[in-house]
N, CA, C and O atoms as CSV, one atom per row, in Angstrom:
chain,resi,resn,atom,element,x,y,z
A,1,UNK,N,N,-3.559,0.681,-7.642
A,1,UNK,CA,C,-2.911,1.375,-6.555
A,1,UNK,C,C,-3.069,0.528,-5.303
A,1,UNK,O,O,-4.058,-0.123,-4.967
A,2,UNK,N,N,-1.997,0.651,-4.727
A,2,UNK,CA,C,-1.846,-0.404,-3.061
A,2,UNK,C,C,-0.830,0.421,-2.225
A,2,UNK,O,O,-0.073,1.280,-2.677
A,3,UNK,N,N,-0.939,0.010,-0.890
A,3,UNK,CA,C,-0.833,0.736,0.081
A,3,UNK,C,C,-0.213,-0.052,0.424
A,3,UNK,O,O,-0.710,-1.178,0.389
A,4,UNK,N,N,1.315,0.113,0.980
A,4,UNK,CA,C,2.521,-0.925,1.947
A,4,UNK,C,C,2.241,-0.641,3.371
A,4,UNK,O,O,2.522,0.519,3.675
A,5,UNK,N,N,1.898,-1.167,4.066
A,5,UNK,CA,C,1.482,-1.131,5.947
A,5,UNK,C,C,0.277,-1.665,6.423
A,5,UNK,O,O,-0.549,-2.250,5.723
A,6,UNK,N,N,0.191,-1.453,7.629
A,6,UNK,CA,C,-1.299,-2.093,8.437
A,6,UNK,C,C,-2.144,-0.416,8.065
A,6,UNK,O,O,-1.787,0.754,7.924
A,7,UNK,N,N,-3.531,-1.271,8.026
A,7,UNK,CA,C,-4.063,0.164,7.606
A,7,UNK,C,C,-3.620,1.280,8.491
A,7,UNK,O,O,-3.252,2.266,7.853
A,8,UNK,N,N,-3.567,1.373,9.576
A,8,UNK,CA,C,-3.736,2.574,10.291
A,8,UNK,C,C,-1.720,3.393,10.257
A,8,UNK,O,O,-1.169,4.263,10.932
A,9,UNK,N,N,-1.344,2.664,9.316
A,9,UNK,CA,C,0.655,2.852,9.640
A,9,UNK,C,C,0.699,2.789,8.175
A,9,UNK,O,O,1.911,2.705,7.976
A,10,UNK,N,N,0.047,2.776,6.861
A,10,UNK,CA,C,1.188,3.063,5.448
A,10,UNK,C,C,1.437,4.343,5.219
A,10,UNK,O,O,0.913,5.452,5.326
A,11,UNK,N,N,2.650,3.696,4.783
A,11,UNK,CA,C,3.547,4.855,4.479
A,11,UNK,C,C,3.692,4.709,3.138
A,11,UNK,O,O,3.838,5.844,2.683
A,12,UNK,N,N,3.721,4.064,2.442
A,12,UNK,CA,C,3.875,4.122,1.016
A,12,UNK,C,C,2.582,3.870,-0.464
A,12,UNK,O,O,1.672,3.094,-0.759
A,13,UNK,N,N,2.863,4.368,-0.695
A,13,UNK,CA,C,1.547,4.018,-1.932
A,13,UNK,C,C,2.414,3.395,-3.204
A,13,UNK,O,O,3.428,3.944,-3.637
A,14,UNK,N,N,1.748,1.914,-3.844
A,14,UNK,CA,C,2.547,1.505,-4.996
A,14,UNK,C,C,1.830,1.373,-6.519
A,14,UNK,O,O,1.011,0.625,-7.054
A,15,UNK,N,N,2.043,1.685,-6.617
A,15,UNK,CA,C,1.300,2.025,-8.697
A,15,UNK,C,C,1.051,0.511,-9.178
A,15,UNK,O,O,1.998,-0.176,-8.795
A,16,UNK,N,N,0.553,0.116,-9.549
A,16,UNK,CA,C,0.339,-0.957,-10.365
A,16,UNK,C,C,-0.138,-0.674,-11.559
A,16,UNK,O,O,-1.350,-0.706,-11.775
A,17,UNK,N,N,0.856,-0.324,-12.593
A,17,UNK,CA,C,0.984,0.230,-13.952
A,17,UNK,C,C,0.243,-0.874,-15.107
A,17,UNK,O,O,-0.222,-0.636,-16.222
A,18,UNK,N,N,0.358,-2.290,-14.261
A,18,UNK,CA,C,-0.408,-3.527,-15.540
A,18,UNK,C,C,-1.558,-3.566,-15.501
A,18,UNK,O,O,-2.189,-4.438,-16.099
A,19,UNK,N,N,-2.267,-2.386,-14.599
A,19,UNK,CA,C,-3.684,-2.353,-14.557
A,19,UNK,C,C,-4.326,-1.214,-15.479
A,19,UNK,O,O,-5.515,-1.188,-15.795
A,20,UNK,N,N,-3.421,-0.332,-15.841
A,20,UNK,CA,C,-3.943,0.583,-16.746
A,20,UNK,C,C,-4.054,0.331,-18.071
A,20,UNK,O,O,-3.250,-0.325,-18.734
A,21,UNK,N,N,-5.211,0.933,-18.528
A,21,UNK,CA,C,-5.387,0.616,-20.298
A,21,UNK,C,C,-4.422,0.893,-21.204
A,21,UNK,O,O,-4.553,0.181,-22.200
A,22,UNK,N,N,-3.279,1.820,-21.282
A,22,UNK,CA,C,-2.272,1.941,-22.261
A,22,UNK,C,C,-1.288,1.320,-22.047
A,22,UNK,O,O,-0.794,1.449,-20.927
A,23,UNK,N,N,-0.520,0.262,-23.194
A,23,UNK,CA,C,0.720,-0.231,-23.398
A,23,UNK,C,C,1.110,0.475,-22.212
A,23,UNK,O,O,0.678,1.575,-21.868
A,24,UNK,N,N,2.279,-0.499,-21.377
A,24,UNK,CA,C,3.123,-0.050,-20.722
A,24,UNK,C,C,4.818,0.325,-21.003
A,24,UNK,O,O,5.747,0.906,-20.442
A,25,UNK,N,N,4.467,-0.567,-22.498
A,25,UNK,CA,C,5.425,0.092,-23.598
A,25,UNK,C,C,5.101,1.671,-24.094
A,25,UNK,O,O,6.042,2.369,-24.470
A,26,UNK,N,N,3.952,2.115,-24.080
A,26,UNK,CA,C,3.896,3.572,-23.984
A,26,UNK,C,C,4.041,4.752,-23.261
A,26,UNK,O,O,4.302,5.888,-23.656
A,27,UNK,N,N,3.833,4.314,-22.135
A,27,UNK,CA,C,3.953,4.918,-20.728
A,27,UNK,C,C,5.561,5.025,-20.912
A,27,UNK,O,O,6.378,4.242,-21.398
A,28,UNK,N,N,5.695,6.404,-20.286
A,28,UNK,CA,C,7.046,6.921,-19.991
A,28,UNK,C,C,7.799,6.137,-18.961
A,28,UNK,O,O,7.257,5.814,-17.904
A,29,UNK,N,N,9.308,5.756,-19.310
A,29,UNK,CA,C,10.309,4.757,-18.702
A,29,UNK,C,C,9.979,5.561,-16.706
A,29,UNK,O,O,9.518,5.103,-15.660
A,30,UNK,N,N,10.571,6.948,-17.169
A,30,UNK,CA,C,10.555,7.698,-15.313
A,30,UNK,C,C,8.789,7.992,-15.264
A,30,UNK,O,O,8.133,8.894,-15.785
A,31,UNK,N,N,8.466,7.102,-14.615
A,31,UNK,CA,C,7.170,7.147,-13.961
A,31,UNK,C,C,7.122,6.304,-12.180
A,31,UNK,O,O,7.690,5.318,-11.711
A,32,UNK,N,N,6.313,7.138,-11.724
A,32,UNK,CA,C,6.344,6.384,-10.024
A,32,UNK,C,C,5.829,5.102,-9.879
A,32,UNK,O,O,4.676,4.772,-10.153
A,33,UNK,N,N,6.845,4.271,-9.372
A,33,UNK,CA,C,6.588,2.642,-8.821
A,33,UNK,C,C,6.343,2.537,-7.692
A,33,UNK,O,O,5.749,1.488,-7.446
A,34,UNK,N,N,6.612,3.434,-6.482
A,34,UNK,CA,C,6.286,3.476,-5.460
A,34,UNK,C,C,6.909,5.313,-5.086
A,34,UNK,O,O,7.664,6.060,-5.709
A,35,UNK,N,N,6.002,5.496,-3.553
A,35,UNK,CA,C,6.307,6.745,-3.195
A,35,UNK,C,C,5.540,6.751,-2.297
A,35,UNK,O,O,4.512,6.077,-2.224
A,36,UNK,N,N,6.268,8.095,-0.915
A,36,UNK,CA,C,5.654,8.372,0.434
A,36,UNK,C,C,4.407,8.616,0.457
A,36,UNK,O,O,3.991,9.590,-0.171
A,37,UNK,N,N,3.594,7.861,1.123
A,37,UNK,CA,C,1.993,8.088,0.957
A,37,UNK,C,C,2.552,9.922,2.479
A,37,UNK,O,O,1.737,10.805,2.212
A,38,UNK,N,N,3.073,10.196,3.108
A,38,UNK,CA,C,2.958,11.189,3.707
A,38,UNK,C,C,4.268,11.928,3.840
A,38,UNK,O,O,5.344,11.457,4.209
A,39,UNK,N,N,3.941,13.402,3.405
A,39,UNK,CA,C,5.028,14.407,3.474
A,39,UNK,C,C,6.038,14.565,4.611
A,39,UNK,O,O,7.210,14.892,4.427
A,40,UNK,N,N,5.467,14.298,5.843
A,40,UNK,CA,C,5.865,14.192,7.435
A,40,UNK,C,C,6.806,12.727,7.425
A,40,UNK,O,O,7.267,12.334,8.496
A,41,UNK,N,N,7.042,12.004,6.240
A,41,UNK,CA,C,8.007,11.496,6.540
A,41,UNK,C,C,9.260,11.820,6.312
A,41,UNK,O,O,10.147,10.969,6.383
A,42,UNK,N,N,9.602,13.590,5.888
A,42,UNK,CA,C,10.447,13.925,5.862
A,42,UNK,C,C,10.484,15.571,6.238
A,42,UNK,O,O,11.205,16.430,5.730
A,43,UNK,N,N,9.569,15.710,7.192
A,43,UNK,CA,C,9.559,17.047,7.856
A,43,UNK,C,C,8.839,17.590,7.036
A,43,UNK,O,O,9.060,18.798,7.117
A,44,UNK,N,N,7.730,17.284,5.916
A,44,UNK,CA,C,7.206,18.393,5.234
A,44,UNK,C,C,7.998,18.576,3.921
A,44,UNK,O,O,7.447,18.863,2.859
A,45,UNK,N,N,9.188,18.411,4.048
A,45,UNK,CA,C,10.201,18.580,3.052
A,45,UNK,C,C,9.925,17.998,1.462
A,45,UNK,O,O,10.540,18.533,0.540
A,46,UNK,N,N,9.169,17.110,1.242
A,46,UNK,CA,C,9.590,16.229,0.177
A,46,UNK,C,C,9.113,14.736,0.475
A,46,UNK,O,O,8.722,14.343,1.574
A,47,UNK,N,N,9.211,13.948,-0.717
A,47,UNK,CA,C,9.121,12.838,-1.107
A,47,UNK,C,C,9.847,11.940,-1.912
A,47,UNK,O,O,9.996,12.181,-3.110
A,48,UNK,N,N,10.558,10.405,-1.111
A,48,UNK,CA,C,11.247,9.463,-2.353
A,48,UNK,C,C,10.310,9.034,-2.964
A,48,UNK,O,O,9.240,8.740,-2.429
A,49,UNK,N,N,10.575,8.919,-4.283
A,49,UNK,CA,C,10.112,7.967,-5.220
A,49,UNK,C,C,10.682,7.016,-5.880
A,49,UNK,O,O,11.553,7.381,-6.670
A,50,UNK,N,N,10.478,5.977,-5.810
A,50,UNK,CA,C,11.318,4.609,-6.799
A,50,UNK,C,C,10.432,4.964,-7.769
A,50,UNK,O,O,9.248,5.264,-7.615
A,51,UNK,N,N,11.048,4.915,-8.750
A,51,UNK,CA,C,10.734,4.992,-10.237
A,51,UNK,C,C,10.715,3.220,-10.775
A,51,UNK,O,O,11.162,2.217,-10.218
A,52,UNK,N,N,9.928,3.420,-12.202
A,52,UNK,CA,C,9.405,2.235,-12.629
A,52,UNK,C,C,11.227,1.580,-13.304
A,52,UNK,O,O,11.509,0.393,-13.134
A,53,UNK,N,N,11.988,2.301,-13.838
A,53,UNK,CA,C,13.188,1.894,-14.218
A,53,UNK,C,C,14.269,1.613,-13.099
A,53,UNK,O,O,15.436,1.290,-13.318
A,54,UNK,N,N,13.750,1.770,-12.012
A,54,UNK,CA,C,14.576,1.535,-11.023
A,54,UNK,C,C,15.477,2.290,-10.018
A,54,UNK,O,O,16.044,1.884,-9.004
A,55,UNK,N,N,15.430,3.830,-10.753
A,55,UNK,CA,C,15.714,4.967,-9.676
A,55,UNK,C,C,15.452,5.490,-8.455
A,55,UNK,O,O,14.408,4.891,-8.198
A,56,UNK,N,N,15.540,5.779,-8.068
A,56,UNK,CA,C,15.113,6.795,-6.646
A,56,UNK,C,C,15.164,8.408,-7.138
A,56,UNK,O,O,16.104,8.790,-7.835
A,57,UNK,N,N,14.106,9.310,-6.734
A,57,UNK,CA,C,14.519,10.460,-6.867
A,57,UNK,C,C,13.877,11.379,-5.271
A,57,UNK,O,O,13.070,10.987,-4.428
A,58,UNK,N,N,14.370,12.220,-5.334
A,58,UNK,CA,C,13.822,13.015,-4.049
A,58,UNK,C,C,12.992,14.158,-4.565
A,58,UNK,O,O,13.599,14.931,-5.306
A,59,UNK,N,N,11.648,14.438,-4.309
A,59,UNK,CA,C,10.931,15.025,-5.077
A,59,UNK,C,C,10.382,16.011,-3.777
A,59,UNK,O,O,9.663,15.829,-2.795
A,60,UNK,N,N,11.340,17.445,-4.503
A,60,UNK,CA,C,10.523,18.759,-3.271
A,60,UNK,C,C,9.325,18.985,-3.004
A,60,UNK,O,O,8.730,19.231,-4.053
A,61,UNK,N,N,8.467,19.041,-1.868
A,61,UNK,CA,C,7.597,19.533,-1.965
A,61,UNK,C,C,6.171,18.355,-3.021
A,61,UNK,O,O,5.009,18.589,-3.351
A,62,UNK,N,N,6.870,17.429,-3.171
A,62,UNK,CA,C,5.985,16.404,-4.411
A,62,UNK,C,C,5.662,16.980,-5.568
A,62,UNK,O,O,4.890,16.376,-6.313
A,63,UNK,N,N,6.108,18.065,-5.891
A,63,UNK,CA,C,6.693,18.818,-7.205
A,63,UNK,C,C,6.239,17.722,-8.126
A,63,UNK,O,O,5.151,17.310,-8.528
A,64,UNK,N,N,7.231,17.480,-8.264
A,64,UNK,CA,C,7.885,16.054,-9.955
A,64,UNK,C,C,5.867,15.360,-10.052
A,64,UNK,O,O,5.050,15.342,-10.972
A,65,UNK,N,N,5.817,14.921,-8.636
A,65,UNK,CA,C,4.306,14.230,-9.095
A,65,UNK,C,C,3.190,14.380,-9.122
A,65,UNK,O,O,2.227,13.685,-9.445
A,66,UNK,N,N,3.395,15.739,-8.611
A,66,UNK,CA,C,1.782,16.790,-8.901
A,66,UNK,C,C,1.446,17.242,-10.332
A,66,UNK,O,O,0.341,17.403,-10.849
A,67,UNK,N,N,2.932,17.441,-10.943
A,67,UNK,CA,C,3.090,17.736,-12.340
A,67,UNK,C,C,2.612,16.586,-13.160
A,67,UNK,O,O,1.823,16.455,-14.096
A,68,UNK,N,N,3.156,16.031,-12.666
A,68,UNK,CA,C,3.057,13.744,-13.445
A,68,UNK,C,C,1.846,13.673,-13.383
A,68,UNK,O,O,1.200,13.665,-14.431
A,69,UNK,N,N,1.298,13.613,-12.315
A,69,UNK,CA,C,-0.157,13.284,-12.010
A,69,UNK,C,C,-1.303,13.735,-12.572
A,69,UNK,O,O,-2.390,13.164,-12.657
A,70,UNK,N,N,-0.704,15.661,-13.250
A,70,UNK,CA,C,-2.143,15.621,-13.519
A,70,UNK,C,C,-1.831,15.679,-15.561
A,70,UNK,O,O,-2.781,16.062,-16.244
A,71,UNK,N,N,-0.838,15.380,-16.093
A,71,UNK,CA,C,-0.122,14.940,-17.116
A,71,UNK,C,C,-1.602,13.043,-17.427
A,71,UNK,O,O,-2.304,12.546,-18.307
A,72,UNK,N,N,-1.256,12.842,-16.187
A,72,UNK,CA,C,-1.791,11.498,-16.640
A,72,UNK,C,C,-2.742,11.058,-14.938
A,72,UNK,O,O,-2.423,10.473,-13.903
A,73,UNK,N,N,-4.010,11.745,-15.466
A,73,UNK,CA,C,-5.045,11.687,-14.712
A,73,UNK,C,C,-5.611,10.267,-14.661
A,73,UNK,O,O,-6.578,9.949,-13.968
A,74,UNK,N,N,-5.054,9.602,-15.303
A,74,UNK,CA,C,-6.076,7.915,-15.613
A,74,UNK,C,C,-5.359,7.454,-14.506
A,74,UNK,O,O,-5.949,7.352,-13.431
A,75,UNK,N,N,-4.388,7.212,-14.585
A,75,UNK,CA,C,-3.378,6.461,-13.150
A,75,UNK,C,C,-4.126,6.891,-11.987
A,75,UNK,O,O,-4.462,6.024,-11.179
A,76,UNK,N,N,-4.538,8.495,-11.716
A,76,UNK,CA,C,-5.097,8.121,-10.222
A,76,UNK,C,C,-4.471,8.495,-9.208
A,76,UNK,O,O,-4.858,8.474,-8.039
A,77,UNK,N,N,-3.297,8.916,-9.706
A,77,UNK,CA,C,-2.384,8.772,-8.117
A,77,UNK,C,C,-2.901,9.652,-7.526
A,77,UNK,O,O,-3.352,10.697,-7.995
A,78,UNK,N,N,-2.868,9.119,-5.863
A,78,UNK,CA,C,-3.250,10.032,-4.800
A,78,UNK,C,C,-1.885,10.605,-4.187
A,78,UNK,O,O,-0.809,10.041,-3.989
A,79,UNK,N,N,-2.387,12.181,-3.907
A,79,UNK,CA,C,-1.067,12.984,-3.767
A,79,UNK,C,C,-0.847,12.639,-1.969
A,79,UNK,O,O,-1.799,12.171,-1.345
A,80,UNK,N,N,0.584,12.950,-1.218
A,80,UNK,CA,C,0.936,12.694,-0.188
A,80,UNK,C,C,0.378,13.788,0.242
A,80,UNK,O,O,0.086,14.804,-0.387
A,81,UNK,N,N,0.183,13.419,1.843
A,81,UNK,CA,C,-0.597,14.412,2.912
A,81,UNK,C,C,0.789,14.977,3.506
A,81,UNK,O,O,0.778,15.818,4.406
């Protein structure tokens, strides 16, 4: 996991999936490649996520990756503030 900005300004958090122990041939294609490290970058509303296949999705409320996240607790991801 890495952080895009100067410490005191990221906004994004990025997955680094070649660090985890399972095939990344196993790991599911829609998984997060990057995403809003904070909710307030969209009023509270939600979160983009680039996906590892190359999508974008808009995720209410961080819904999609609270679900994801705790699906697959080894990754780690830290949820947006």
């Amino acid at each position: 996991m890495a952080t895009l900005g100067t410490d005191d300004n990221k906004d994004y958090f990025f997955v680094d999936w070649s660090k985890q122990s399972e095939p990344l041939e196993k790991l599911p294609s829609k998984r997060p490649l990057m995403y809003d490290r904070r909710l307030s970058n969209h009023d509270g509303r939600g979160i983009n996520i680039l996906m590892a296949d190359g999508s974008i999705e808009w995720d209410a409320n961080a819904q999609w990756l609270k679900t994801f996240a705790a699906e697959h607790p080894d990754a780690k991801l830290p949820m947006p503030k």
